[in-house]
N, C-alpha and C positions, 0 to 999 in steps of 0.2 A: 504494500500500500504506500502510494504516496506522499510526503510529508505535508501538513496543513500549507504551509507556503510555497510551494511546488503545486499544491493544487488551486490556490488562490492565482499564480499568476496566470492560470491560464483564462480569467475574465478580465474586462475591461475595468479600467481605473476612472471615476469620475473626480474630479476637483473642485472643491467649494470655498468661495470667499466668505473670509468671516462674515457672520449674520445671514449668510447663505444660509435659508429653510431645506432641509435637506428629505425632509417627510413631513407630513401635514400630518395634526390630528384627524380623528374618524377617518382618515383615508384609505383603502385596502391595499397593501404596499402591490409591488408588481417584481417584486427583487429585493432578497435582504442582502442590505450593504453588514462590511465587516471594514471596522476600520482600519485604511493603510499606517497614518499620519495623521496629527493633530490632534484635537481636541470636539468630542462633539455635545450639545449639552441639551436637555429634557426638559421640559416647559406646560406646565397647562395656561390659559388665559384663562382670570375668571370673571365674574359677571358682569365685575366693572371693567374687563380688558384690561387688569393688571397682571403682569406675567408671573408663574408662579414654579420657579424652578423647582425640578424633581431631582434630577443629578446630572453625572458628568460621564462621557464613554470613550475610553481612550483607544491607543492602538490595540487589536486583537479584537474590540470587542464586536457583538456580532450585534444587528439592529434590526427588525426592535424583535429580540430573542424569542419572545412570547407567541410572536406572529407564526417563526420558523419552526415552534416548538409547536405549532396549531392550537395552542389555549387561546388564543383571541383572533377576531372575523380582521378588525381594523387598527389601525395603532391609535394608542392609546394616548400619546401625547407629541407634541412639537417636537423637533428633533433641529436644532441648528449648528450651525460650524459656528465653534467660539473662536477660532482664529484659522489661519487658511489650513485646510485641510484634503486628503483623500481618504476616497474608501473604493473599496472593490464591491463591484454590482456584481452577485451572484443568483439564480433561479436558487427560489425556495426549496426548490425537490432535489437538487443537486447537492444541493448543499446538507438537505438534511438527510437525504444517502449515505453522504460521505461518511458525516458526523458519527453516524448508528452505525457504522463499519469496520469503522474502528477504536477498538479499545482505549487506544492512547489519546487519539482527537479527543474522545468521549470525556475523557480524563481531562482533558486541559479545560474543556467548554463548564465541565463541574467546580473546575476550581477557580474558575472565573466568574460561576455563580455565586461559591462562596465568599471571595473577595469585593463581587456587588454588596451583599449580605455586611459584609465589615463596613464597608461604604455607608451605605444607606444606616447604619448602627450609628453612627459617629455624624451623619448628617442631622439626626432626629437627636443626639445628644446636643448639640449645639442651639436646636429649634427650641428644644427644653428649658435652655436657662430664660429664670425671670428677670434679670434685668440687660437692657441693652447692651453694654459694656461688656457682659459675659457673649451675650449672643453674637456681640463681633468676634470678641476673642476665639473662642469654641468655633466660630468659621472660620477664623483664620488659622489654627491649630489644623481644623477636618482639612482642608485646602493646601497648608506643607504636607499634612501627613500623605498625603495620597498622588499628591501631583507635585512635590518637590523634590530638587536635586540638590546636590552637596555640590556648596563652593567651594569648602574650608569645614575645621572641627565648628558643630554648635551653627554656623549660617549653614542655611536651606532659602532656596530662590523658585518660588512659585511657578511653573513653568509654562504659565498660559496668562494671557493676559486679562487681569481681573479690573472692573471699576468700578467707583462708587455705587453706583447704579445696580451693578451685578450684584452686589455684599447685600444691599436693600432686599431686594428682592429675594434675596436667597434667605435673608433670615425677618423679614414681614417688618421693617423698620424705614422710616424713610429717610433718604438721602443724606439731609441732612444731620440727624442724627448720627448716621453711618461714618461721615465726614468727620462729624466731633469726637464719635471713640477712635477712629482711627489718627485724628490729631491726637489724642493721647497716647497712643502706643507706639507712635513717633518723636512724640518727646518722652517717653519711657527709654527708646533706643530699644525696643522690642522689634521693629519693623522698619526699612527703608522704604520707601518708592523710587519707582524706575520706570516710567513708562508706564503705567497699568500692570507693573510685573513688582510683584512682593518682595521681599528680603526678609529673612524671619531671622531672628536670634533667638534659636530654640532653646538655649541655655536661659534667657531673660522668661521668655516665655513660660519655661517649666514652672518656674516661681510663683506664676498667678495662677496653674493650673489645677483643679482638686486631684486631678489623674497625672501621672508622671508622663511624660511627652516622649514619645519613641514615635522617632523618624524611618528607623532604620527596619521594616515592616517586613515580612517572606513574604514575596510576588512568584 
């Protein structure tokens, strides 16, 4: 049997600019993308057409898994590129041939369930704190821990480009708000800004956290 990446290049690669909608809600997909590159991220709108992130899908993962797994008719939520990205358009039946073919494929797509699973664990611990201040911090903690890289001992640099706007929404707070805890954990020397791209000093960090901060995670 051939290896996942050997059978991935034999489909077409589609390319999306950031904010490129890459799947509609309620839409019935027509090919599940598995991502090459980038970053791609999950969204409901709601009643007042305020966007309501769900989470984040990086390289490897497969879109939107539920569909290919046939538990769901339509996708369930917005699917965007948060910065430029690719993904491989693969037929759903092909793909879920392969998958049930092989033991080891099978194996990597389970442990990619479980590490959504830590994901989605650490996104709703952040959702949890009651006050603001905690609910940036705990998404800034979720956000190194899973999408950041090592510059140096103790700094981790966020590896997709986040803004004020993103952190709001992601944790039900507005902007402004967002804005003023994050001026504090800049003048803490807890976080730099760079563009839209974080700097964490997960050493500073550890010190406000109730849970001890481990960057260094099995993928």
């Amino acid at each position: 049997m051939i290896n996942l990446e050997t059978f991935l290049h034999q489909y077409p690669v589609e390319s999306f600019k950031r904010g490129n909608i890459i799947l509609h809600q309620d839409v019935e997909p027509t090919h599940a993308f598995v991502v090459k590159k980038g970053v791609i991220k999950t969204y409901n709108i709601t009643s007042k057409g305020e966007e309501q992130p769900i989470g984040f899908h990086v390289a490897g993962d497969i879109i939107p898994l539920e569909w290919v797994f046939q538990k769901i008719t339509k996708s369930m939520y917005f699917y965007e590129a948060s910065n430029n990205c690719q993904v491989y358009v693969v037929p759903k039946e092909e793909l879920l041939t392969y998958i049930q073919s092989d033991l080891e494929v099978m194996s990597r797509v389970l442990d990619r369930v479980v590490w959504r699973g830590l994901v989605h664990s650490t996104h709703i611990n952040a959702l949890e704190q009651s006050k603001a201040s905690d609910k940036v911090l705990y998404t800034i903690h979720y956000l190194a821990l899973y999408f950041g890289h090592d510059l140096k001992k103790d700094v981790v640099e966020i590896s997709m480009p986040i803004t004020q706007q993103d952190i709001a929404n992601f944790t039900g707070l507005t902007r402004e708000t967002v804005g003023i805890e994050l001026k504090k954990l800049v003048q803490q020397k807890i976080i730099l800004t760079r563009r839209h791209h974080y700097v964490v000093k997960t050493d500073k960090l550890n010190e406000l956290l109730d849970d001890e901060y481990e960057h260094r995670l099995i993928r």
